[in-house]
C-alpha positions in Angstrom: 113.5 190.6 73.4 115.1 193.0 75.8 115.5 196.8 74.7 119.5 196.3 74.4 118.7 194.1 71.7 116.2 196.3 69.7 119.2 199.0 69.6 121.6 196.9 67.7 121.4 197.8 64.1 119.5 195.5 62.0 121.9 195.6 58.8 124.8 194.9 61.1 124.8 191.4 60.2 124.8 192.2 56.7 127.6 194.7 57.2 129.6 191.8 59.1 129.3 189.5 55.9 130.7 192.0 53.9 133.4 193.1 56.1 134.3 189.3 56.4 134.2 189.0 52.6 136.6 192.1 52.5 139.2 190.9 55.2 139.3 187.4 53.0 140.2 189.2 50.2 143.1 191.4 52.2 144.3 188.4 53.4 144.6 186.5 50.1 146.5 190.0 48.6 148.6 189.5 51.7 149.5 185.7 50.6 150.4 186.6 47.1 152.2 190.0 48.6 154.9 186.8 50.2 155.4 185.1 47.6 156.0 187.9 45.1 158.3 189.0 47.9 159.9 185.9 47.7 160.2 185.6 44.2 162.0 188.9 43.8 164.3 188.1 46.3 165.4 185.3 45.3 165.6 187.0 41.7 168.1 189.4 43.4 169.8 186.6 45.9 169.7 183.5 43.6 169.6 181.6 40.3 166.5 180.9 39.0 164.7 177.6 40.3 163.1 175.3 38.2 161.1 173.7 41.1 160.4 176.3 44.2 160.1 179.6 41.7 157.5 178.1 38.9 155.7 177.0 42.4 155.3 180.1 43.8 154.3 181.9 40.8 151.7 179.3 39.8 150.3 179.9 43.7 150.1 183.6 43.2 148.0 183.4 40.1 146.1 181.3 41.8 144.9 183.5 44.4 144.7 186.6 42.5 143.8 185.1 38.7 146.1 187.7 36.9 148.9 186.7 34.8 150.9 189.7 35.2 152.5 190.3 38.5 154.7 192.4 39.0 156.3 193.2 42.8 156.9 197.2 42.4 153.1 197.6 41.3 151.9 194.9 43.6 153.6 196.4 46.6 152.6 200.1 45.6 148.6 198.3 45.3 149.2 196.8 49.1 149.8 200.0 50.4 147.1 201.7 49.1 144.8 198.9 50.4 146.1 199.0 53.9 145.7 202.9 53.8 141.9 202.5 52.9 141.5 199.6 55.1 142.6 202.0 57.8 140.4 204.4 56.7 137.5 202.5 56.7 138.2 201.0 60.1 138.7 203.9 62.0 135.4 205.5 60.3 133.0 202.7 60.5 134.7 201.3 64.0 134.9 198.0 63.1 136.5 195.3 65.5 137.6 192.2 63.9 139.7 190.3 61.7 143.0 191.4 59.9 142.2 195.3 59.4 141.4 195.6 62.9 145.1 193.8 63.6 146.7 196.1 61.2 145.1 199.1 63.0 145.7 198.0 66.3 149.5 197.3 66.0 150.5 200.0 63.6 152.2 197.8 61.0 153.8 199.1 58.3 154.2 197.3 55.0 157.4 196.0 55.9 156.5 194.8 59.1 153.0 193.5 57.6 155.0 191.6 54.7 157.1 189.6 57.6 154.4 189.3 59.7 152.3 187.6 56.6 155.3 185.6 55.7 155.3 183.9 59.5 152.4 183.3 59.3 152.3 181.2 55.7 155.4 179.7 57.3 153.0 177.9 59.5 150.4 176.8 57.0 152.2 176.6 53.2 154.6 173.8 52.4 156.1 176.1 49.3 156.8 178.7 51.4 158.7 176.6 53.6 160.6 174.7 51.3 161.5 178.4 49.6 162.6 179.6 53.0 164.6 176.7 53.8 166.6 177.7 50.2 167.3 181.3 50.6 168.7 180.8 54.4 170.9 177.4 53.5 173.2 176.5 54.4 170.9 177.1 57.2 167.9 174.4 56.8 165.6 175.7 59.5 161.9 176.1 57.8 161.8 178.9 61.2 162.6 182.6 59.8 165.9 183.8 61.6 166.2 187.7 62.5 169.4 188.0 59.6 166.8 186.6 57.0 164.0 188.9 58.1 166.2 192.2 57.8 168.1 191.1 54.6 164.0 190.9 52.8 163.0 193.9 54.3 166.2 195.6 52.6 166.3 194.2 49.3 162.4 195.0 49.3 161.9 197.7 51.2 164.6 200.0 52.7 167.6 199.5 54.5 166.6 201.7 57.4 163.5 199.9 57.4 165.6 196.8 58.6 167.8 198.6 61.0 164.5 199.4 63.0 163.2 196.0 62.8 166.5 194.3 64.1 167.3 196.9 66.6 163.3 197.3 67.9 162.6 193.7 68.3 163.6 194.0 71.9 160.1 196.4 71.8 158.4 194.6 69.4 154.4 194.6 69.9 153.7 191.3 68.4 156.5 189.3 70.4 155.2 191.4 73.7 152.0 189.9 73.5 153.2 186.5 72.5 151.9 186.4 69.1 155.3 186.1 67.7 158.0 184.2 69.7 162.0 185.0 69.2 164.3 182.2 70.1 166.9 183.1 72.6 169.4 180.7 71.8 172.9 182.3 70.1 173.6 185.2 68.9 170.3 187.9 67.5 170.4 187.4 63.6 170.7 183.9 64.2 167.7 184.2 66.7 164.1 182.6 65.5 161.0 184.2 64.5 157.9 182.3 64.7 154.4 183.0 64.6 152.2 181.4 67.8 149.6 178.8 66.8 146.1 180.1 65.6 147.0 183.2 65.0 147.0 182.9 60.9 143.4 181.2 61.0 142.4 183.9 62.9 143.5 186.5 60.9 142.5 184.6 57.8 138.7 184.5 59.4 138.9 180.6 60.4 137.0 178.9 63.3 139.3 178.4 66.0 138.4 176.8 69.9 141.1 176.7 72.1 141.1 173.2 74.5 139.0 173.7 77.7 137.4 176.9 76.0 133.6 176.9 74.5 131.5 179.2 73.0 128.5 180.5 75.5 124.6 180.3 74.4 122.2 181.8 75.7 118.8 179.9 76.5 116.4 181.7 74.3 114.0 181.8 77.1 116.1 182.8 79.7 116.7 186.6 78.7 118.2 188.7 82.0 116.0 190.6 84.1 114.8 194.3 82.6 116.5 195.4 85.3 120.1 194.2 84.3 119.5 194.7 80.9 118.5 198.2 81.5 121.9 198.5 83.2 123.8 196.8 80.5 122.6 199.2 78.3 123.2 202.4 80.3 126.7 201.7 79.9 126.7 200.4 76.2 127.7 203.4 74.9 130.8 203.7 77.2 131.7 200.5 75.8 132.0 201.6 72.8 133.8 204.9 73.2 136.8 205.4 71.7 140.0 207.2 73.5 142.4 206.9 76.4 139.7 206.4 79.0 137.2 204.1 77.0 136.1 201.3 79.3 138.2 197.8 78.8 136.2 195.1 80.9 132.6 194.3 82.4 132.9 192.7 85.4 129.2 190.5 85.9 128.7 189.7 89.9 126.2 187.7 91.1 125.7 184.1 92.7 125.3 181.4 90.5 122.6 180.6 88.1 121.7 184.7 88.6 121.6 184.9 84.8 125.5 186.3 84.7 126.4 184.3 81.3 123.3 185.3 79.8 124.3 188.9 80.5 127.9 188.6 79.1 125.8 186.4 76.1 123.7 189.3 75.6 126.5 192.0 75.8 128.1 189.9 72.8 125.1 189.8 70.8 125.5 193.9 70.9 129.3 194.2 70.1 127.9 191.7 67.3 130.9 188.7 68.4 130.5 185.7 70.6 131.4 185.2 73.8 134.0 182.7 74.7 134.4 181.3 78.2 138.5 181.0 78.8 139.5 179.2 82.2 141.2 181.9 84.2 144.3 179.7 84.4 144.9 179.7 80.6 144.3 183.8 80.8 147.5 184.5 82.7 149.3 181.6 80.6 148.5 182.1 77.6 147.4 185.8 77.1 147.8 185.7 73.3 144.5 184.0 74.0 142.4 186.8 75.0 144.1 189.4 72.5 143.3 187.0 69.4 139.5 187.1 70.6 139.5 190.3 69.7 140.3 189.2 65.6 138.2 186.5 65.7 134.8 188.4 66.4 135.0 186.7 70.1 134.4 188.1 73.2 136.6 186.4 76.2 135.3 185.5 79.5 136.8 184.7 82.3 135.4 182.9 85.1 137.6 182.9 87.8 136.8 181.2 91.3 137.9 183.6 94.2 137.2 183.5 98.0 136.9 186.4 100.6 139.6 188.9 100.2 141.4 187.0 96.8 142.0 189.3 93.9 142.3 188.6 90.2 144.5 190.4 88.7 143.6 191.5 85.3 146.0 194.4 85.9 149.3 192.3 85.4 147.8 190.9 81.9 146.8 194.2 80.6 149.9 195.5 81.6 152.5 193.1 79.3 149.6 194.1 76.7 150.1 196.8 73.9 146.9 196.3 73.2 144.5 195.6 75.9 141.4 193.9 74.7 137.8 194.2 76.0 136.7 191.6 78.6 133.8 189.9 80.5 134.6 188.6 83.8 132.3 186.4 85.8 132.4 186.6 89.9 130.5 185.5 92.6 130.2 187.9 95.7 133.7 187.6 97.5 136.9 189.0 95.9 138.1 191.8 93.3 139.1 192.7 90.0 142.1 194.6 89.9 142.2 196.5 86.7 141.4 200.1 85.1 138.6 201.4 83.3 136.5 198.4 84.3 133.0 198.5 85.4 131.0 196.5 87.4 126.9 194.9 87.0 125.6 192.8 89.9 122.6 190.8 88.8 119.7 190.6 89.9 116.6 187.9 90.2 113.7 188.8 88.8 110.7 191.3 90.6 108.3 189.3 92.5 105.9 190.2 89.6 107.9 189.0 86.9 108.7 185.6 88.7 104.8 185.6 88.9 104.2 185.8 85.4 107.0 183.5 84.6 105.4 180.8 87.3 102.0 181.4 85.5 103.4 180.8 81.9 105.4 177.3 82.7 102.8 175.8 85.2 99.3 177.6 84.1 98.4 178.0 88.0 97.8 181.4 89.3 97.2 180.4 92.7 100.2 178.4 93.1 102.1 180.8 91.3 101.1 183.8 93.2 102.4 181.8 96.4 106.1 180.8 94.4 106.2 184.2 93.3 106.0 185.4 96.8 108.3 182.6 98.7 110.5 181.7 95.9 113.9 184.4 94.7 115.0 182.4 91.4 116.3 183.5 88.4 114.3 183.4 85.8 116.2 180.3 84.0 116.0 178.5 87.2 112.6 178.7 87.7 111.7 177.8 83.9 113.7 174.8 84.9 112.0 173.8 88.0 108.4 174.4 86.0 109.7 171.6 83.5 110.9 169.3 86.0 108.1 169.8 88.2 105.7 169.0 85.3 107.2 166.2 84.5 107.1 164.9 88.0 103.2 165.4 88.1 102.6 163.9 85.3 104.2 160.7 86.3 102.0 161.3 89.0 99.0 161.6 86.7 98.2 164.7 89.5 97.9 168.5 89.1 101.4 169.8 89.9 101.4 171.0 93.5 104.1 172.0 96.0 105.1 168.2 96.9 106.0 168.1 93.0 108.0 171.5 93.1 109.5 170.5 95.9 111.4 167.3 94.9 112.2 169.3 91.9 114.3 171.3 93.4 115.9 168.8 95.5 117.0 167.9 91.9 118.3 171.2 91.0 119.9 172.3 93.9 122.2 168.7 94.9 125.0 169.2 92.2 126.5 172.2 94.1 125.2 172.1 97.8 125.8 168.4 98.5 129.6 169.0 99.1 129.7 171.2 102.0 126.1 170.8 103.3 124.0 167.6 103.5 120.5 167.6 102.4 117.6 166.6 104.7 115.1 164.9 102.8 111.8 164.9 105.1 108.5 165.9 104.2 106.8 167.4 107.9 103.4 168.1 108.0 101.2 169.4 110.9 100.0 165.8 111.8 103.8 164.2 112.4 105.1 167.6 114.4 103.7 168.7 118.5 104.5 172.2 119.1 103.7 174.3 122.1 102.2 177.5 121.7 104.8 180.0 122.2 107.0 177.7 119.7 103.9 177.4 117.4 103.6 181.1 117.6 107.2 181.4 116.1 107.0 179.0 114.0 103.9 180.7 112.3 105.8 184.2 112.3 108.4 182.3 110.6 106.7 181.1 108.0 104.6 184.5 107.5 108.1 186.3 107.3 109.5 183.5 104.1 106.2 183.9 102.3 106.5 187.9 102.4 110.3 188.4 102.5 110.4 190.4 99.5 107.8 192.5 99.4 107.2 192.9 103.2 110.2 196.2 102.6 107.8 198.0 100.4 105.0 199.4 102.3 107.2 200.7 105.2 109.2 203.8 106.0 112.2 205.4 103.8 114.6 203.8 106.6 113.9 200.4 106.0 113.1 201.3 101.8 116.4 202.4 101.8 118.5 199.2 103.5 115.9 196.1 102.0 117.1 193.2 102.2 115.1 189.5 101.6 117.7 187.4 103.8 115.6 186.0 107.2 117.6 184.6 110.2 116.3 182.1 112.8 117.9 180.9 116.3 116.6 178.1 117.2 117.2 178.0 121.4 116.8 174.3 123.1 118.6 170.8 124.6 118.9 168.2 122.2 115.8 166.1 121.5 113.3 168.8 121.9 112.5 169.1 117.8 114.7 171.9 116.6 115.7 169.8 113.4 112.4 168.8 113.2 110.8 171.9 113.4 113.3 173.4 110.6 112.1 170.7 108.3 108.5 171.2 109.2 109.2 175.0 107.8 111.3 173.9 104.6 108.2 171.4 103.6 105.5 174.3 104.3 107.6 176.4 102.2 108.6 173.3 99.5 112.0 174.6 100.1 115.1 172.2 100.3 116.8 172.3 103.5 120.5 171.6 103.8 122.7 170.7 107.0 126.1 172.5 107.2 128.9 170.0 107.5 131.1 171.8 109.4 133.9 169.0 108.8 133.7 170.0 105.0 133.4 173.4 105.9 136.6 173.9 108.3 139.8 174.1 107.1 143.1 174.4 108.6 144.5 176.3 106.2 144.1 180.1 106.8 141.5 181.6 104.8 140.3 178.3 102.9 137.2 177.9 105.8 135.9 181.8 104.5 136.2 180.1 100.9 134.1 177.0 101.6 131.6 179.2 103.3 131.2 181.8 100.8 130.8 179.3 98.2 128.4 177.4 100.0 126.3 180.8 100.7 126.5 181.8 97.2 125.3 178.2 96.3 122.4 178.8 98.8 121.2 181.8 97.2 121.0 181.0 93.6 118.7 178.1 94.7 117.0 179.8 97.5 117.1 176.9 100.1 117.1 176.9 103.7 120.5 176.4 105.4 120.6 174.4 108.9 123.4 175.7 111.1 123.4 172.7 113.6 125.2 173.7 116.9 126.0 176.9 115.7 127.9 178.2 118.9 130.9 176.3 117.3 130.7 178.6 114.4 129.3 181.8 115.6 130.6 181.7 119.1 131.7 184.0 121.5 135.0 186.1 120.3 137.8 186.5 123.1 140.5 189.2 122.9 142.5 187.6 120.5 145.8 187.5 122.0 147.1 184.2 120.5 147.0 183.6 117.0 144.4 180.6 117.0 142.0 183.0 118.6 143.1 186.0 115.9 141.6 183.8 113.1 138.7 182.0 115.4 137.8 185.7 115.9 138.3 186.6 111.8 136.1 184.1 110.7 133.4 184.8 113.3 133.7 188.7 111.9 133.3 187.5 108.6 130.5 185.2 109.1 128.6 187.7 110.7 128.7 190.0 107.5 127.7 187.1 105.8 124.8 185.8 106.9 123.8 189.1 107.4 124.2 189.9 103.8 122.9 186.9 102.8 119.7 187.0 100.7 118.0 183.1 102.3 116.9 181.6 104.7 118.9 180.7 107.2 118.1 178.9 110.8 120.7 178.1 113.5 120.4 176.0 116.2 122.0 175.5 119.7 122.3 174.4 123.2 122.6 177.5 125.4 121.9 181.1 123.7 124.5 182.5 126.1 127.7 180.7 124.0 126.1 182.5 120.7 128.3 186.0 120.0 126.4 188.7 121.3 127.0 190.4 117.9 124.7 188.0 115.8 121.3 188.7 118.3 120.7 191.8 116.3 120.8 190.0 113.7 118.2 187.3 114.4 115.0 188.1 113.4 113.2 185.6 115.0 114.2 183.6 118.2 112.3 180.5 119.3 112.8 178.7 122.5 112.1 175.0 122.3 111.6 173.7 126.1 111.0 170.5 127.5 108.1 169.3 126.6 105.1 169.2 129.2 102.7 166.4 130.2 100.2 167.0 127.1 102.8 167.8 124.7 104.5 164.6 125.7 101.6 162.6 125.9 100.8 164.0 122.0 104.2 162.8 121.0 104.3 159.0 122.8 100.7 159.1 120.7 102.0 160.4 117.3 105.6 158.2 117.3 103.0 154.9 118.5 100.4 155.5 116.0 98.2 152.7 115.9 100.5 150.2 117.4 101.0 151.3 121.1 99.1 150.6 124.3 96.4 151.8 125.0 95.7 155.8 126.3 95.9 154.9 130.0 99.6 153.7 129.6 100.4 156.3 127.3 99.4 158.6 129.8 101.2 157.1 132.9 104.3 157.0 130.6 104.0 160.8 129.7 103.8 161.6 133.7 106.9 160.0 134.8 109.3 160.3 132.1 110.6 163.7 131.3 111.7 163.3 128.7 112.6 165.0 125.1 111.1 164.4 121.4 114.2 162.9 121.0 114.4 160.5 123.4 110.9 159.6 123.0 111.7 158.3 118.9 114.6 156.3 120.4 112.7 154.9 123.1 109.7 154.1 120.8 112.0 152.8 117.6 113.8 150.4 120.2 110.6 148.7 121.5 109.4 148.6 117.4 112.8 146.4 117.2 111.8 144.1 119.8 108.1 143.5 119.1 109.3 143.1 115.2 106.2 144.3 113.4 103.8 143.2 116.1 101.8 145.0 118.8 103.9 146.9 121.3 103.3 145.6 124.8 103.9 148.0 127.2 106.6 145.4 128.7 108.4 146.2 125.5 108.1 150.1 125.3 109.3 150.1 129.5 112.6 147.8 127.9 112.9 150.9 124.8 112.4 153.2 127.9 115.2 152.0 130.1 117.9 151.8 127.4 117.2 155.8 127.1 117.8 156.2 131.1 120.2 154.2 131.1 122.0 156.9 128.8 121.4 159.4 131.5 122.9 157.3 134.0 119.3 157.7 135.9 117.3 155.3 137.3 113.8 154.1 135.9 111.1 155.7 138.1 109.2 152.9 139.9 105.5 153.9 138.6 107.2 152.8 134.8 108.8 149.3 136.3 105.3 148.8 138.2 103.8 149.4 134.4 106.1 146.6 133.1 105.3 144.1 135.8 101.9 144.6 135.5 101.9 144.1 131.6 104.0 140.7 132.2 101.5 140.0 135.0 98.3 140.6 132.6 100.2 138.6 130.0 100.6 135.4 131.9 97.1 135.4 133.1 95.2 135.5 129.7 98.2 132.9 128.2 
């Protein structure tokens, strides 16, 4: 349990249960406030019914079990219990239900008798078939503006009913849509009507809103003591009354960073629940948001913004005369524009606390220490991953190791990252990769960096204390074939990290701006599962700008600027790859950390890879080796050539007559000839074969 939580009072709930019991009884006073209000009306307007009257009376009794009713004494007993209820709410602060709505809009009894009598419009039959009466020849069960002002006359005051007509134009409750006035004719002919929901609310009923649901939070996925520490730092400005008190939280973070816990555990201390309300339903129906408020419900809103897109809060809080208190949920691109609003970014967990969490779920200090180190999850996510990799082992009937861990989050992280990026699903160990040593000695510093990219910051200087940051960034330098891919999924399976391709045809968009959106999502996607993105080609994204003196090359240069501050930003892993550093914006080299140069391969390194793609079903060493002298060739070429010859010998030995035939397919690409020492090989291998047949 976090220390926000321990503050809350413990009788609150208790308090709550009583105050709910309290605002029932208001509201049942207010029900048989309408109909005595009726029934005196019509005494003064009409003869007496032997059907609607005896109806109404009986349902007063019924809610109040006294006989006697009479309207003067009854009206006099409202008022007094409206004053006290104001009273009380302003002393003990309390935020829901009907004395909160009373409090909030300033209703006097008139206006709190019409306002009661919409609403019993919209849930008693007897009330509408009285209503229907006393407005006939008008038959409309909706209450027009001439009836409204002719009961707050006979029942009130005359002046009273001047105001109401002549300040509906200004009129609170119609403003924020809780009460809609019909347009059509002239204004006493005009309808009042009271939206849908907002009786139940106000009479304490359960009410869910399509497409809206009620947030939980995972017991054993409390935020960070860091956020929480934060959250309640500014508690008690949420609180505060007065013109400045704060209105909204705005939670930023990437996702699965624990941000809906946070808003979960903010709600648990303004003792409400928190609602999640599509942003789209926010700015249409903004009645929504304000009858949270009376229903002990906290809205959030989670709306999905790209670079440089705002959401603007502002325009609802403006049409609102009383702006209520909400959560809203963001990623790391765009703004909320709106007052008095402040703003938590979450965090992951401390590279001790992910520790400890790794050591409760999988009961493995050693491999824990290393996740700890290598891994920045949240702490949900990793109490997922625990379970799933578990599981996995088990199945297994093994230990669970990093092969386990690692297909678990392959799991985890496909949902989100498989629609701009595809995943590439190979397990590379030492044995199935040849390196040379200056791209061995990279490599290695790679790796060393990932392991240690948290806590690497805190033994060094006050400069680099002051700027950390846990993102690293590889450039992968070499022609095509020569193990670039394969080296970045050699590093993803040392780290049992997924690795993910960019698709840059998912990616780019020809629509201005939407290419910045696709990437920012697919970064923030990246970072809440902490996997290694592959930027294949990456001069096409991060390439050179130009001057920018047509418009194409204005936005080219705009989204180079802004992936620049991205991937800089960016807390992952992230490895790029290309042909020729020179096409690579000179801007981006300070921000590599490490640069590798794959070159061609040379004899032994070749000879090691004709070895390793053969296995045990090549030639022997001497052919291997002639091969490895005379053709230059990549890592690539050297699988095509290899997998081709596999095809013709189909599952059998391969002769090296075969692997020459996989060989010349491959120079036959390059439009070179085969060099003659390879074609002697194959003649020599026909020749050998004819004389033992």
């Amino acid at each position: 349990m976090t220390e926000l939580m321990k503050i809350v009072d413990p009788g609150k709930e208790t308090q709550q249960e009583a105050h709910k019991t309290k605002e029932i009884d208001l509201f049942n006073r207010l029900r048989v406030f309408v109909r005595l209000g009726l029934l005196e009306f019509w005494r003064c307007a009409l003869p007496e019914d032997q059907v609607i009257v005896p109806m109404l009376k009986r349902e007063a009794i019924a809610y109040t079990f006294e006989e006697n009713l009479d309207w003067p004494l009854y009206k006099s007993r409202i008022q007094t219990l409206v004053e006290s209820a104001k009273t009380d709410f302003s002393k003990k602060n309390k935020r829901f239900g009907i004395e909160a709505f009373i409090e909030d809009y300033q209703l006097q009894l008139s206006d709190l008798f019409i306002v009661a009598l919409l609403g019993e419009l919209e849930s008693s039959h007897s009330i509408n078939l009285a209503v229907a009466e006393l407005q006939a020849p008008d038959k409309s069960a909706h209450l027009s503006v001439h009836m409204a002002a002719a009961l707050i006359e006979t029942l009130f005051d005359k002046q009273l009913a001047d105001e109401f007509v002549f300040g509906l134009g200004g009129y609170a409750l119609i403003q924020d849509q809780l009460v809609t006035l019909t347009q059509e004719g002239p204004l006493p002919l005009c309808k009042l009507k009271m939206r849908d929901g907002v009786w139940p609310v106000l009479a304490g009923k359960p009410i869910l809103w399509p497409g809206c649901y009620v947030l939980k939070q995972d017991r054993n996925s409390a935020p960070t003591s860091a956020d929480s520490s934060e959250l309640e730092k500014y508690a008690g400005l949420i609180e505060r009354e007065g013109e400045h008190n704060i209105r909204g939280l705005v939670i930023r973070g990437v996702p699965a960073s624990g941000r809906r816990d946070l808003a979960c555990e903010l709600a648990a201390y303004l003792g409400c629940k928190p609602l999640l309300i599509p942003a789209e339903q926010v700015l249409k129906h903004k009645d929504r948001t304000i009858l949270c408020r009376y229903a002990g419900l906290l809205p959030v809103i989670k709306p999905q913004l790209g670079p440089g897109e705002t959401f603007r809060l502002s325009e609802l809080r403006a049409q609102c005369s009383t702006p209520p208190f909400t959560v809203v949920i963001m990623g790391t691109e765009g703004s909320v524009d709106a007052e008095n609003v402040l703003e938590i970014r979450t965090s992951i967990p401390s590279q001790e606390e992910r520790v400890k969490l790794w050591q409760q779920e999988l009961k493995n200090k050693k491999l824990a220490q290393q996740l700890g180190a290598c891994t920045l999850l949240s702490g949900r996510t990793i109490r997922t991953l625990a379970k799933t990799t578990l599981q996995l082992a088990e199945k297994d009937n093994r230990k669970p190791g990093l092969q386990h861990l690692h297909h678990a989050r392959w799991s985890f992280a496909a949902e989100n990252l498989n629609v701009l990026a595809q995943a590439v699903k190979r397990q590379v160990d030492e044995k199935a990769i040849s390196l040379s040593p200056s791209v061995k000695e990279g490599i290695d510093l790679l790796l060393l960096r990932a392991r240690n990219r948290e806590g690497l910051w805190q033994h060094l200087g006050h400069t680099l204390k002051s700027s950390p940051n846990s993102g690293l960034r590889a450039l992968f330098v070499g022609e095509s074939g020569t193990g670039k891919t394969l080296a970045a999924s050699y590093i993803a399976s040392q780290l049992a990290t997924p690795l993910y391709r960019v698709d840059l045809s998912s990616v780019m968009n020809k629509y201005i701006g939407e290419s910045e959106k696709n990437l920012s999502q697919l970064l923030d996607h990246a970072a809440s599962s902490d996997v290694i993105l592959l930027f294949d080609e990456a001069d096409s994204l991060f390439g050179s700008r130009s001057d920018g003196k047509e418009n194409g090359e204005r936005f080219a240069n705009m989204l180079t600027n802004f992936l620049l501050t991205r991937i800089e930003n960016h807390p992952g892993i992230v490895i790029l790859t290309t042909n020729g550093k020179e096409r690579i914006d000179n801007a981006f080299s300070r921000r590599i950390d490490v640069e590798i140069d794959f070159p061609l391969p040379n004899f032994d390194e070749r000879l090691q890879l004709w070895q390793s793609h053969l296995g045990n079903q090549g030639p022997n060493e001497n052919v291997c080796q002639t091969i490895a002298s005379y053709c230059d060739f990549s890592g690539g070429q050297i699988r095509n050539a290899v997998l081709a010859a596999a095809t013709y010998a189909q599952q059998e030995h391969i002769h090296p007559e075969l692997l020459v035939k996989g060989i010349r397919l491959e120079y036959g690409k390059l439009g070179r000839p085969v060099p003659k020492p390879i074609e002697q090989l194959a003649r020599f291998s026909r020749e050998e074969k004819s004389r033992s047949e």
